[in-house]
C-alpha positions in Angstrom: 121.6 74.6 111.7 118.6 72.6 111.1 117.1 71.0 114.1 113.8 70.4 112.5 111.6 69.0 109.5 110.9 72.6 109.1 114.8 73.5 108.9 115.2 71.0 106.9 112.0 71.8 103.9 113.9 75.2 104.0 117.2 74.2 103.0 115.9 71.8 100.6 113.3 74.4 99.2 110.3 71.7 99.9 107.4 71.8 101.9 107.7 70.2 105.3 105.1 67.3 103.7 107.4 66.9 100.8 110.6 66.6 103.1 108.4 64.2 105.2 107.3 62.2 103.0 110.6 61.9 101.5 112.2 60.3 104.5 109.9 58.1 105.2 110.6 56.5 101.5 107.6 56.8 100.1 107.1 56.6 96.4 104.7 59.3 95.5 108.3 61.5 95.8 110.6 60.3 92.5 113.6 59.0 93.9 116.0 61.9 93.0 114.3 64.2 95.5 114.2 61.2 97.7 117.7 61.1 97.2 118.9 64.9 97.4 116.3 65.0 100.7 118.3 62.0 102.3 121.5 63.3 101.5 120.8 66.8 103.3 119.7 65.4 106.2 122.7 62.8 106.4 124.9 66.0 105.9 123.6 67.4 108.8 123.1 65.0 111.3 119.5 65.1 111.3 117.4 62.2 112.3 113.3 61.8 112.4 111.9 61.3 115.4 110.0 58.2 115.2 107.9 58.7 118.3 106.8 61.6 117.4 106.2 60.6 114.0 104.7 57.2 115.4 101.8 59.3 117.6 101.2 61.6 114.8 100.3 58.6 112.1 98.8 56.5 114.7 101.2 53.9 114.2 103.4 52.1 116.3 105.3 50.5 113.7 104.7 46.9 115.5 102.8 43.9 114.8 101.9 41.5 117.8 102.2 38.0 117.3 100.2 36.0 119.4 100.2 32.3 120.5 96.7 31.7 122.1 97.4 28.0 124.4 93.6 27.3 125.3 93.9 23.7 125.3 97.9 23.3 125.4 98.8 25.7 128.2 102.6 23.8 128.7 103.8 24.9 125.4 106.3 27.2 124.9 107.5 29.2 121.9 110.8 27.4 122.0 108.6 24.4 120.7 110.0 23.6 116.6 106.9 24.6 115.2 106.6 28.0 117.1 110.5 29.1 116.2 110.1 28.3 112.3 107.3 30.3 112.3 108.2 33.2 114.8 111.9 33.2 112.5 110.2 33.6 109.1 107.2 36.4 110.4 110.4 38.3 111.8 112.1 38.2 108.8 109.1 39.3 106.6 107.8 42.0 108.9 111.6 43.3 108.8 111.2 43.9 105.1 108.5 46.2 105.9 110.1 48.0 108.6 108.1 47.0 111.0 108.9 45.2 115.0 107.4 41.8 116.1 105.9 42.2 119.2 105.5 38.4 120.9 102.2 37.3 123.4 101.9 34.1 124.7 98.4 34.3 126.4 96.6 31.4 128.1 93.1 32.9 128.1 91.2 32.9 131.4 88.5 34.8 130.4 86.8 35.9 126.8 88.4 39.4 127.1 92.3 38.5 126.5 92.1 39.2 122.8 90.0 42.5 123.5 92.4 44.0 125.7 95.8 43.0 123.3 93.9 45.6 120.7 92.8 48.3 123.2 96.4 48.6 124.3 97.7 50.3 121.4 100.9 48.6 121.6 100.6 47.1 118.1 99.3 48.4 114.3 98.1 44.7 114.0 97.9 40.9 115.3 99.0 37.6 113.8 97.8 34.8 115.7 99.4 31.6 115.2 96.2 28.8 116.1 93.1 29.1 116.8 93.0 26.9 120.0 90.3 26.9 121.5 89.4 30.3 121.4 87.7 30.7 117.5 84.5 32.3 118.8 86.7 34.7 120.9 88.8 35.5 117.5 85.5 36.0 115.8 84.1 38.5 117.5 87.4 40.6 117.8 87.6 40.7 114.3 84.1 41.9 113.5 85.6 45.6 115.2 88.9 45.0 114.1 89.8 44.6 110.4 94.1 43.9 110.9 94.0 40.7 112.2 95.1 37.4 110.7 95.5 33.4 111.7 97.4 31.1 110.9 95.5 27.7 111.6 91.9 25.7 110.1 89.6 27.6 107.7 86.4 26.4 110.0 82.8 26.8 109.0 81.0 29.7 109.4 83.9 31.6 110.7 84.7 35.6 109.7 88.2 35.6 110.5 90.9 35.4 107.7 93.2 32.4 108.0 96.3 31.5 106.2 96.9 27.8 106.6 97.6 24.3 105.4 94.6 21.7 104.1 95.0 19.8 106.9 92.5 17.3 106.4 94.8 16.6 103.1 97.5 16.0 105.0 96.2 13.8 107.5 94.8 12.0 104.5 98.7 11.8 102.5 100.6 10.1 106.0 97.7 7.6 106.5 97.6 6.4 102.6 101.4 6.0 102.7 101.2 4.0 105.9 98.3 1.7 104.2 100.6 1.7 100.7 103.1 -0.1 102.9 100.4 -2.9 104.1 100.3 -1.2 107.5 96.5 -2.1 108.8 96.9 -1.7 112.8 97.0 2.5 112.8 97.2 5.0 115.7 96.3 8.5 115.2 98.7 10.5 117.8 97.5 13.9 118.6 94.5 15.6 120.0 91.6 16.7 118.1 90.0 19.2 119.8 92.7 21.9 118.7 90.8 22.5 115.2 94.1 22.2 113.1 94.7 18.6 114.6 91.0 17.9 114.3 91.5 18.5 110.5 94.5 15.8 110.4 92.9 13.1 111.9 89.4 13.7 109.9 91.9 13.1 107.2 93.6 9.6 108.8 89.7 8.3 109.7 89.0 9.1 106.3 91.5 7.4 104.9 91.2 4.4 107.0 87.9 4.0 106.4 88.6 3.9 102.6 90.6 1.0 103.4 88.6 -0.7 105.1 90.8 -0.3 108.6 89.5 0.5 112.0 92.1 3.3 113.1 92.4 4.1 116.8 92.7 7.8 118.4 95.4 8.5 120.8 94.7 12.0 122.1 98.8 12.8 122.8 99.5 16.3 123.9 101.7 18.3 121.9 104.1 18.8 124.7 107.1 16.7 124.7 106.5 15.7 128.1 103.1 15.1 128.1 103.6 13.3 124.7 106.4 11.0 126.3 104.6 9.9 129.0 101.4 9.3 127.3 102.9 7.1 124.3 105.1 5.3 126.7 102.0 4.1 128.7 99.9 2.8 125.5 102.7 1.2 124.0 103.2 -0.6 127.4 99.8 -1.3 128.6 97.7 -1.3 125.3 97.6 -3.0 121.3 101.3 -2.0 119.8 100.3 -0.3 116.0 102.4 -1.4 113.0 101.9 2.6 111.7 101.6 5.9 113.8 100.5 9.1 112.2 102.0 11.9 114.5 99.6 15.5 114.6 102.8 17.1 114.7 107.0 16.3 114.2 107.2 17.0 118.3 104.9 14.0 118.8 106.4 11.6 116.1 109.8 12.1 118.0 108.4 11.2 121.1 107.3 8.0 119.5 110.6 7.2 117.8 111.7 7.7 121.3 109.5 5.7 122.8 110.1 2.6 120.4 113.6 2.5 120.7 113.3 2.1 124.7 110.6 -0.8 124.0 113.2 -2.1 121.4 110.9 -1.9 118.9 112.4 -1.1 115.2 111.4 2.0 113.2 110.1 1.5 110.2 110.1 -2.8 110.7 107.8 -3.0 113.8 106.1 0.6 113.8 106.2 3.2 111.2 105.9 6.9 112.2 104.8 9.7 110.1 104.7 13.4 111.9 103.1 17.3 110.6 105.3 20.2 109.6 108.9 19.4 108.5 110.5 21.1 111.1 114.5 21.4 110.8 115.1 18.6 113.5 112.9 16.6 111.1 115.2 15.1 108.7 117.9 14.7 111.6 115.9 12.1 113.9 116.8 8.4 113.9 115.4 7.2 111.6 114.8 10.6 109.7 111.0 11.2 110.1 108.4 11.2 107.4 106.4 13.5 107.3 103.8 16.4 106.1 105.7 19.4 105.1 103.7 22.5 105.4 105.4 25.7 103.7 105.9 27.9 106.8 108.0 30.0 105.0 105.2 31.1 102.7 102.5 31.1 105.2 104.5 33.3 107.1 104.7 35.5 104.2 101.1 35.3 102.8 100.2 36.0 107.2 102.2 39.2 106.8 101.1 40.3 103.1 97.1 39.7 104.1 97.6 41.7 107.6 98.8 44.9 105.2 96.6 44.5 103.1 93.8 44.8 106.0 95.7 47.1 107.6 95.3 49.4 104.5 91.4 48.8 104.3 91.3 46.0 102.4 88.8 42.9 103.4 91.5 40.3 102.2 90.1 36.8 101.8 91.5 33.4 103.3 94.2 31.0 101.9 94.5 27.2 102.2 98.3 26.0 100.9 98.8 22.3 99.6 100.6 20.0 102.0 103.7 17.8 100.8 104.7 14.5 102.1 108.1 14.0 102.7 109.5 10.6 102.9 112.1 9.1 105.1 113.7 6.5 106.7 110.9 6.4 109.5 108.6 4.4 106.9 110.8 2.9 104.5 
């Protein structure tokens, strides 16, 4: 009867490091031992203990994803953006065998980030924005080498990012807006998260090529909060011929908002929005906008945070951005 990994290096005449190492799939064994070592245990009903296993690597075989909400403390992770990104990290840190472990945190003091690592519930963290908690990210992962974000690659900063040139893409919606002889431009989103303050860099950029005095609305990424707040400046304020959105969530709330006001999308306002999330291309009028590739940030997140995890001080990323026209501007 084997009961045991030792029972089991018996029958198979392998040390108990061979056997273990043999279950656990790893390539050092050639895959015919591999093989006859999985077939032996299947035969007799034995199973590893992963607990055990678990305490005795150090490993809990989990990776915590974390959405930090400094400055946006009503969102949830059903928003689009968050679900695209929480669906392809699940997928990729299925592939490696690994759980997602989910936080959404809504820091009150500069210890939150501290206390996620000392708890041991987790081999690593992903944390999907920087909000505004950088400096608190920073100095986490000075001690703490398997962590990575996906948001801006800001100056001076030590942590590793994965993350779209935002500044681009702010940049790309504005010119297309301007292409189309659109000169009164709103910028829709607020800058003090760093990704957003990237976009509109890009859109005063780009208006100031042209010659255009673009204005800030500081909408909050909430639909809600968005609503409410477009709603007002469209009714009390200058009506803009182009809005550039900080994110798809926003640039729905201002197709919304239009079509109350009776105002045509694209002929009296053109809206652009940030991400391509699914519901993207199913608005009315299907919404332009800046496609970042979530599906490989999601990946790159996940290959980076191995990488560290195995020692490795692996470096930043910054992915291209994509506009994707639609019936919202044309």
């Amino acid at each position: 009867m084997i009961r045991n990994l030792t029972d089991l290096a018996l029958a198979a005449g392998l040390s108990k490091s061979t056997v273990s190492r043999a279950l656990a799939g790893n390539p050092v064994i050639n895959a015919e031992t591999r093989a006859r070592v999985m077939a032996l245990a299947a035969e007799h009903g034995f199973q590893v203990n992963q607990v055990a296993r678990n305490l005795r690597l150090k490993r809990t075989q989990a990776i915590g994803v974390v959405l930090p909400l400094g400055h946006e403390t009503g969102q949830h992770p059903s928003d689009p953006f968050f679900i695209t990104m929480l669906g392809h990290l699940a997928d990729a840190l299925t592939e490696r065998g690994h759980d997602l472990l989910l936080s959404r945190v809504i820091p009150t003091d500069e210890t939150w980030l501290a206390r996620l690592i000392a708890s041991g519930r987790t081999d690593g963290l992903i944390i999907i924005g920087q909000s505004d908690q950088a400096a608190v990210i920073d100095r986490a992962a000075a001690g703490f080498l398997p962590i990575v974000v996906w948001g801006a690659q800001l100056p001076g900063a030590a942590h590793c990012t994965v993350g779209t040139d935002n500044h681009r893409g702010g940049m790309l919606a504005t010119q297309h807006l301007i292409a189309q002889g659109r000169r009164r431009l709103a910028f829709h989103g607020n800058p003090d998260v760093p990704e957003i303050g990237d976009r509109f860099a890009g859109f005063t950029a780009a208006c100031a090529e042209a010659g255009i005095a673009g204005r800030l609305l500081p909408v909050h990424l909430t639909p809600s909060a968005a609503y409410a707040m477009i709603a007002e400046d469209l009714a009390t304020g200058p009506v803009p011929d182009g809005i550039v959105a900080a994110s798809d969530t926003i640039a729905m709330m201002a197709i919304r908002v239009a079509a109350e006001r009776r105002l045509r999308v694209p002929e009296d306002i053109a809206v652009t929005g940030y991400d391509d999330v699914t519901l993207a291309a199913h608005t009315s009028p299907p919404l332009t906008t800046v496609r970042q590739d979530l599906a490989r940030g999601a990946a790159l997140l996940v290959e980076l945070l191995f990488r560290r995890l195995a020692g490795e001080a692996a470096p930043s990323i910054v992915l291209p951005p994509t506009l994707v026209v639609r019936g919202s501007t044309r």
